[in-house]
C-alpha positions as CSV (number, residue, x, y, z in Angstrom):
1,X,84.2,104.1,121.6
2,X,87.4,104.6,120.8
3,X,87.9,103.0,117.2
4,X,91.7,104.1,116.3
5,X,94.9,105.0,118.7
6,X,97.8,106.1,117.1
7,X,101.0,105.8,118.4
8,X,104.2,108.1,117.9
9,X,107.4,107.7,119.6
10,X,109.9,110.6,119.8
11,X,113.8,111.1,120.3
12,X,115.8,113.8,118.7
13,X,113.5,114.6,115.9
14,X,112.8,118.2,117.3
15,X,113.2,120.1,113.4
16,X,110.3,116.9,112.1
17,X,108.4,116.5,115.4
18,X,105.6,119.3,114.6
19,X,105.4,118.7,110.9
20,X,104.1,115.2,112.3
21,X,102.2,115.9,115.0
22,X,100.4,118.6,112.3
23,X,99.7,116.4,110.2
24,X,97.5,114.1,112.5
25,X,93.9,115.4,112.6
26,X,92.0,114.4,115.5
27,X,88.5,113.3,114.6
28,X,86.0,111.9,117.0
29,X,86.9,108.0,118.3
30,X,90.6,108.8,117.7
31,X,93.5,109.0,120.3
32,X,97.1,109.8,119.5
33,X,99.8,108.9,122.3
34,X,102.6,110.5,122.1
35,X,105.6,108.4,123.9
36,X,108.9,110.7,124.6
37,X,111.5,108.5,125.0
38,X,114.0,110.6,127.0
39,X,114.7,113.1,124.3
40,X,117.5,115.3,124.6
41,X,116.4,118.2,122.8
42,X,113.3,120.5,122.8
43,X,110.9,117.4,122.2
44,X,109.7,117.1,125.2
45,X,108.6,120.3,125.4
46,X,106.8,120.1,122.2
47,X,105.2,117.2,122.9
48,X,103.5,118.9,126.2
49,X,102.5,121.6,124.2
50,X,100.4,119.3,121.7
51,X,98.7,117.3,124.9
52,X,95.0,117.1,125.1
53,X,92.0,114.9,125.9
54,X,93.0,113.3,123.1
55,X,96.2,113.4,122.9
56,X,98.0,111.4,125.5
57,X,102.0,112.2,126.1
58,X,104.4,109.7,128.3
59,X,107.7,110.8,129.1
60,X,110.0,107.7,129.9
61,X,113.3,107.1,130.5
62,X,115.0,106.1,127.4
63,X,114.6,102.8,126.0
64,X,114.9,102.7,122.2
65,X,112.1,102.6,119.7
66,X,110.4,99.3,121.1
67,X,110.5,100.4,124.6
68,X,108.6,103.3,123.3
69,X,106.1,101.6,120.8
70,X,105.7,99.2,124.0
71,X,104.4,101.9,126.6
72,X,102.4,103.0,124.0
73,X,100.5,100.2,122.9
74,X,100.0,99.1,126.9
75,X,97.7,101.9,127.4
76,X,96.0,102.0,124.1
77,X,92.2,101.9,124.1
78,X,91.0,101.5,120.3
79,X,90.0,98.9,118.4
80,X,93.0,99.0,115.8
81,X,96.7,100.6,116.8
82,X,98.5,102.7,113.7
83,X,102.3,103.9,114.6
84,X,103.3,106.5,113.2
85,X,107.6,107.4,113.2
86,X,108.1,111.0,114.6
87,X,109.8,112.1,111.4
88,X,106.9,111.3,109.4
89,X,103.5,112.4,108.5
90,X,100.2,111.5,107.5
91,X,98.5,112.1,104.2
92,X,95.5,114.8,104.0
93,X,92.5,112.8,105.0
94,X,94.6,110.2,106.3
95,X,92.8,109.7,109.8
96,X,89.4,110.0,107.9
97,X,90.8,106.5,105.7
98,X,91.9,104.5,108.3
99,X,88.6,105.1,110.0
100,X,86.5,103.6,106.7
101,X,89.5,101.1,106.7
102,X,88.2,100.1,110.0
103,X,84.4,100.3,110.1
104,X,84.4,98.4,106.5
105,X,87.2,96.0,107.4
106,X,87.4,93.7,110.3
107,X,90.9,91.8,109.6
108,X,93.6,91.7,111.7
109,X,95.7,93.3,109.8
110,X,95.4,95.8,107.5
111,X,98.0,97.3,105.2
112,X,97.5,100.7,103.4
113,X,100.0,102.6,100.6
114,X,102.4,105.1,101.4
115,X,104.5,108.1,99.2
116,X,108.0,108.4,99.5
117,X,108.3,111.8,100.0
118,X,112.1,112.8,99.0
119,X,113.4,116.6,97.3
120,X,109.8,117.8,97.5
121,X,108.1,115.0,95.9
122,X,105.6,112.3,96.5
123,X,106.1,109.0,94.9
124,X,103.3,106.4,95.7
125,X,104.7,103.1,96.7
126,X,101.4,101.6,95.5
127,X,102.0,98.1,97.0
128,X,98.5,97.0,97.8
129,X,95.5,96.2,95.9
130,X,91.9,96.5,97.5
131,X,92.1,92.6,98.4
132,X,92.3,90.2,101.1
133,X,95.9,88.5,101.5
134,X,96.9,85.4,102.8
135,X,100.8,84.5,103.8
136,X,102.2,83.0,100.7
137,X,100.9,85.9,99.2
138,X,101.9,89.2,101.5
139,X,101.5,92.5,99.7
140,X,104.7,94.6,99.2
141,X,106.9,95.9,102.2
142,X,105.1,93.7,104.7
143,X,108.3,94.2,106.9
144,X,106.6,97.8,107.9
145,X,104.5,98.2,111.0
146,X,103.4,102.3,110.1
147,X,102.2,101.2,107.1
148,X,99.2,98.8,108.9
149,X,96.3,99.2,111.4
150,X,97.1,96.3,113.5
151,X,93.5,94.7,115.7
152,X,94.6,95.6,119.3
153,X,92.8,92.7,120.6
154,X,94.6,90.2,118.1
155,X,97.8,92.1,119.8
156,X,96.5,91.2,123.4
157,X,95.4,87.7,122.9
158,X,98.8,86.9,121.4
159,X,100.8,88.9,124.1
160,X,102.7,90.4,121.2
161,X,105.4,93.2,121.9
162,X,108.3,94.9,119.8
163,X,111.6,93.2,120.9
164,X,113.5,96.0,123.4
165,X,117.0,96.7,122.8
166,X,116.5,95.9,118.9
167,X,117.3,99.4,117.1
168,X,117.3,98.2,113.5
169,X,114.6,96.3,111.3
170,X,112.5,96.0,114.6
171,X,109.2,95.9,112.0
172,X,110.3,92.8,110.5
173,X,110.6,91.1,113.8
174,X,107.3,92.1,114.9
175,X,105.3,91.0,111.9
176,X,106.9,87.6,111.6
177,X,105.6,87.5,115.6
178,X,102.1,88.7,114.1
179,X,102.3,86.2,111.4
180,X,103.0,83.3,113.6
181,X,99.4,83.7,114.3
182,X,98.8,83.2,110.9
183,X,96.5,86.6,111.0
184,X,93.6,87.4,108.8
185,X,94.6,90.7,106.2
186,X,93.7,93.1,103.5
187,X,95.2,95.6,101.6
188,X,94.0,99.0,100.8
189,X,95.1,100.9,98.1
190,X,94.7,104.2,100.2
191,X,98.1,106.4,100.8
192,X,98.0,107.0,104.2
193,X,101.4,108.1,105.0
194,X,104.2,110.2,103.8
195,X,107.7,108.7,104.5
196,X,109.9,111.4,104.8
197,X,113.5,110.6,103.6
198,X,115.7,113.9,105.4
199,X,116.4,112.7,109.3
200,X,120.2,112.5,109.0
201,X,119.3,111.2,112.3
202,X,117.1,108.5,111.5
203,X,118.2,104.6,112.0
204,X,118.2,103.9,108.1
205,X,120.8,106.8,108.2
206,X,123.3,106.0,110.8
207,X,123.1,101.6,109.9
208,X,126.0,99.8,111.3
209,X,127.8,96.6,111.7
210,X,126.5,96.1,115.5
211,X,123.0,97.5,114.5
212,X,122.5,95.0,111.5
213,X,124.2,92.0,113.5
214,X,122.3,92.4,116.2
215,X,119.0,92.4,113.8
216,X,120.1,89.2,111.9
217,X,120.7,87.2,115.6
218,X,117.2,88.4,116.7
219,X,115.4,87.4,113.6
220,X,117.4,84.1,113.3
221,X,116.4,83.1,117.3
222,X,113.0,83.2,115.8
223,X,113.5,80.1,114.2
224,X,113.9,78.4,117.5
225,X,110.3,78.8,118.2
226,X,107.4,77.0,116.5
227,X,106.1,78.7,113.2
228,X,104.1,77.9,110.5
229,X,106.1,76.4,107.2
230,X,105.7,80.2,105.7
231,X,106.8,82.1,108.7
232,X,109.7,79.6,109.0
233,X,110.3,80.2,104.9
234,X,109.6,84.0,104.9
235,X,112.4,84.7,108.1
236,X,115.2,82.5,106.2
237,X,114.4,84.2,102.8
238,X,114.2,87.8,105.0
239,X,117.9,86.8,106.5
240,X,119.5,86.5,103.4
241,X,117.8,89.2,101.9
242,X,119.2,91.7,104.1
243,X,122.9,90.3,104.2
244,X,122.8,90.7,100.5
245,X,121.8,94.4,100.2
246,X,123.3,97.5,99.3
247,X,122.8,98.1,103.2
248,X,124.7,95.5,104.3
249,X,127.8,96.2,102.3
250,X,127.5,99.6,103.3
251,X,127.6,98.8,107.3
252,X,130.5,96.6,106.7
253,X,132.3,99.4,105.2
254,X,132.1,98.3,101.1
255,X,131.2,100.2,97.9
């Protein structure tokens, strides 16, 4: 039985791509697919050199992030689906976590903790509590998706998808989808991940105008489509959120 697959799309992270791939430690009733989404550079190469029974690698033409995340969820097998960004890693004994997390847990979602790891430190985000959650009461940075197991077969029944063609805050649009659904969730206070803050590359890096304005008109034509009063709440309050950030007056060209 395959109890955990875990997802990593690649493009143009070739100096991250191994310190990733490393850092995920195959343990029995684990699968990793590896999606390349029409890298450029050496990644695809890499990636054939990490393939195994385990470890599944696509090659696609390329599509953006969601296109990626997409191909690899439609072939996933386990139970629960972790992504995992290219430029990232997981913590020691990470894989060993999210497998308790999973045979002690059967939500539909569950978050876990993360370090942000920036000049050669790791500083715990520390945004969950060993707890179940309910909407009008979601655990910090809820707009993530690497930082969650998400139940594959809560993913199937509600035919849910990243949005292709989105390149910025793609997370947040999936969760509100999730949480449509109004979901079932715990926390763990379990660090998991280590978000890695030095892709030059990465989309927090090169944010702007067209990126953030095309986020703000998908997140808003979710409010054409039925939601719960607290989905409905949580994308108004997560639209005016983001055109009030630091971000946002950096992408429009402010101080």
């Amino acid at each position: 039985m395959i109890k955990l697959s875990i997802i990593i799309p690649v493009y143009n992270v070739e100096p991250y791509l191994r310190r990733c791939l490393d850092s995920v430690k195959l343990q029995n009733g684990v699968e990793v697919i590896i999606v390349d989404d029409g890298s450029p550079d050496n990644c695809p190469k890499i990636c054939d050199e990490y393939a195994s029974e385990n470890i599944k690698v696509i090659h696609k033409k390329n599509g953006g992030c969601c296109s990626a995340r997409n191909a690899g969820m439609d072939i996933a097998r386990g139970k629960y689906i972790a992504h995992l960004d290219s430029d990232d890693a997981l913590m020691e004994n990470a894989v060993e976590k999210m497998l308790v997390l999973i045979d002690t847990h059967d939500e539909d979602i569950v978050q876990f903790n993360f370090t942000k790891h920036q000049d050669g430190e790791d500083k715990p985000v520390n945004s969950c509590k060993n707890r179940g959650y309910v909407l009008n009461s979601l655990p910090g940075w809820w707009i993530l998706v690497w930082n969650k197991l998400y139940k594959r077969s809560f993913i199937e029944d509600h035919h849910l998808r990243f949005l292709e063609g989105l390149n910025y805050d793609d997370d947040t649009h999936f969760n509100l989808q999730c949480f449509r659904y109004e979901p079932t969730m715990y926390g763990s206070s379990d660090l998991i991940v280590r978000h890695h803050y030095d892709n030059e590359g990465s989309i927090t890096h090169t944010l702007n105008k067209n990126k953030f304005i095309n986020a703000t008109i998908a997140t808003a034509e979710l409010l054409r489509e039925d939601n719960p009063p607290i989905v409905e709440k949580l994308i108004r309050e997560r639209i005016v959120f983001k055109w009030t950030t630091k971000q946002y007056i950096e992408a429009f060209g402010g101080k």
